[in-house]
C-alpha positions in Angstrom: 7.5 1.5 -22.0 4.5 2.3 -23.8 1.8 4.6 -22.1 -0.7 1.7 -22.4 1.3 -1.1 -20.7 1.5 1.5 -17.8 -2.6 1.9 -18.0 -3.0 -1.7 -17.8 -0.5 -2.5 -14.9 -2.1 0.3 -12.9 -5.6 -1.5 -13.7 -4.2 -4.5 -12.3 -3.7 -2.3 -9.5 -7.0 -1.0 -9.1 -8.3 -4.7 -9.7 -6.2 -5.7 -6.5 -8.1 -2.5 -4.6 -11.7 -3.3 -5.7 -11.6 -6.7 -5.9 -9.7 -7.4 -2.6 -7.6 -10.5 -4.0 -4.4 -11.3 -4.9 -3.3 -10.6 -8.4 0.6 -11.1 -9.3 2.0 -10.2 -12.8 3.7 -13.0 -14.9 4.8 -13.0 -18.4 6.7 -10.6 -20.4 6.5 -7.8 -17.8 7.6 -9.3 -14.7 10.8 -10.8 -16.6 11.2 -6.7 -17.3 11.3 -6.6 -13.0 14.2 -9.4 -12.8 16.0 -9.4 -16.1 16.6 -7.1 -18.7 12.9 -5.5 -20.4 12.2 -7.0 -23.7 9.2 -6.1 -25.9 5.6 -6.3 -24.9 2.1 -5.3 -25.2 0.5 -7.1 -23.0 0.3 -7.7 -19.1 -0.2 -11.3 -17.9 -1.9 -11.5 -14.4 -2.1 -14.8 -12.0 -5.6 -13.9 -10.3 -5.7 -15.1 -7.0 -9.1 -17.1 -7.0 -10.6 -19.6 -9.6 -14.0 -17.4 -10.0 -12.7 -14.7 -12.9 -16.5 -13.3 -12.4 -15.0 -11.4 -9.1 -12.4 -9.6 -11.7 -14.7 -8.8 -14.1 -17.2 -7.3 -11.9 -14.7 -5.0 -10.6 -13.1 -4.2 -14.5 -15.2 -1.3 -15.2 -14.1 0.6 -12.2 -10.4 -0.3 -13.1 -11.0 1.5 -16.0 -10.8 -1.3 -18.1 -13.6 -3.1 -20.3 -14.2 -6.7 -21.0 -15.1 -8.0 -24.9 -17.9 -10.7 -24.0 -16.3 -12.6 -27.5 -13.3 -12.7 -25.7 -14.6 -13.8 -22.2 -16.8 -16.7 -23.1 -13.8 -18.1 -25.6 -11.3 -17.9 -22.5 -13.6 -19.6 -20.0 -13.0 -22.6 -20.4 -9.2 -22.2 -20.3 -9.9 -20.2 -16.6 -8.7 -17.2 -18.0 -10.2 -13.9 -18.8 -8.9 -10.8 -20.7 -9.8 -6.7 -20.1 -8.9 -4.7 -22.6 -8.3 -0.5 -22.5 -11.4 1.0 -24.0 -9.6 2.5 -26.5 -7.9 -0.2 -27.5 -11.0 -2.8 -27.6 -8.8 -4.9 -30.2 -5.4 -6.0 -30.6 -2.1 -6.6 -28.5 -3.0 -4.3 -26.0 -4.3 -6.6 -23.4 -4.7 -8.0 -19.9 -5.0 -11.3 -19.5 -5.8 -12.9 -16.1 -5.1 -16.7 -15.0 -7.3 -18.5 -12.4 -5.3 -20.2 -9.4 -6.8 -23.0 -10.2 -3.7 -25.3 -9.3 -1.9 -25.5 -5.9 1.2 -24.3 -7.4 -0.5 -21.1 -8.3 -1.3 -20.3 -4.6 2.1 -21.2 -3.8 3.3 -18.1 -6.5 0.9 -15.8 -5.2 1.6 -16.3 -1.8 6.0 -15.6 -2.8 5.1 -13.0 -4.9 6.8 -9.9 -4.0 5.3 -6.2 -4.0 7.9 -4.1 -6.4 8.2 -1.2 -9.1 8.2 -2.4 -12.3 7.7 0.8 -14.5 7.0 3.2 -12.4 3.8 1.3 -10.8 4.0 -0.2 -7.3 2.7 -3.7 -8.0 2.7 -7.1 -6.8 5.2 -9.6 -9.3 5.9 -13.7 -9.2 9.3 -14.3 -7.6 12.0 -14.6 -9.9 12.2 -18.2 -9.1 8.5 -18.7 -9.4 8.3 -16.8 -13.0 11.0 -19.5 -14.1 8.6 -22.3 -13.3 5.5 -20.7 -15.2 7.9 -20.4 -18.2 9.4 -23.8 -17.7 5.5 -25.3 -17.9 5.0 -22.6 -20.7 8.1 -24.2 -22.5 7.4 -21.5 -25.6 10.6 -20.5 -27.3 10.4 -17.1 -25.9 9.7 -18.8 -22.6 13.1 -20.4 -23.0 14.8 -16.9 -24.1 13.1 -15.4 -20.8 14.5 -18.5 -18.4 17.7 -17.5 -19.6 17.8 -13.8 -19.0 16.5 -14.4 -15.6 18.7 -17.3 -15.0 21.6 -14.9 -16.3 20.3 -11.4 -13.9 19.8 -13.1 -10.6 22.8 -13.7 -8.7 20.6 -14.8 -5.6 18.0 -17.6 -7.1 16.6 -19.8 -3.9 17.0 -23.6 -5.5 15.4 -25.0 -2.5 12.6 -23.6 -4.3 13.0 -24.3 -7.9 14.3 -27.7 -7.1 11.1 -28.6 -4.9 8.4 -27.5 -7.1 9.6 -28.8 -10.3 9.9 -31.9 -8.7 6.1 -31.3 -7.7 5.5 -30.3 -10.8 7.4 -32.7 -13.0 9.6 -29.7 -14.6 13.4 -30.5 -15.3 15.5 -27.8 -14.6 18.2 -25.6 -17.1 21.9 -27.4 -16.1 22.6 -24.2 -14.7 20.1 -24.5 -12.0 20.8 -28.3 -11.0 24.6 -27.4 -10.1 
């Protein structure tokens, strides 16, 4: 793992401190906490509130920055990115995700406080980071349902069954055995 994906997952860390909310990582890095680590330079973050402004105050103190470019062209999609501030450009990101959808809540509130690299921090469920991939439905999304599908022998599908009926997923044929 690079030196700057462990700078930004210990900013989401401090975000959590300052900010006093809930944030959960998604994405690339929390497949790394329940299937093998693939490639990634960026840290996706499901922010526990729909007012992003609360994060970015706190950013600076995080030791991370915020591009105004790149905060007015995310607004609208209730997301926000930080960057390093030596890395003001580029992969090297943070990108946060407004609960602004019940199921989102639901994910922060099964999210499970782990180490993933060597940082103590707060990660969607396995079962819960299948779901956002499933709604994602990217081909890299796919790759990752697989892996996680493949390293968990202990999936709950009570819960994957229930929310992607809620959320109008279909499961992998794996998961509806």
């Amino acid at each position: 793992m690079s030196d700057e994906l462990r700078r930004l997952l210990q900013g989401v860390t401090a975000l959590e401190e300052r900010s006093g909310l809930r944030l959960a990582v998604i994405g690339g890095v929390a497949r790394g906490a329940w299937a093998t680590p693939r490639a990634t330079m960026d840290v996706d973050v499901l922010a526990g509130t729909t007012d992003l402004r609360l994060i970015l105050d706190c950013a600076a103190d995080a030791g991370l920055v915020a591009i105004p470019e790149e905060v007015a062209l995310l607004a609208n999609a209730d997301m926000t990115r930080l960057r390093l501030p030596d890395h003001p450009i580029g992969p090297v990101r943070l990108d946060l995700i407004a609960a602004c959808h019940p199921f989102y809540e639901r994910v922060l509130s099964r999210s499970r406080q782990i180490e993933v690299f060597n940082v103590n921090i707060r990660v969607a469920s396995p079962e819960d980071l299948i779901l956002l991939k499933l709604i994602a439905d990217r081909p890299q999304d796919r790759v990752d349902v697989q892996a996680i599908i493949a390293a968990q022998q202990r999936l709950d599908l009570e819960i994957l069954r229930c929310e992607a009926v809620e959320l109008e997923l279909t499961l992998p044929p794996e998961l509806e055995a």
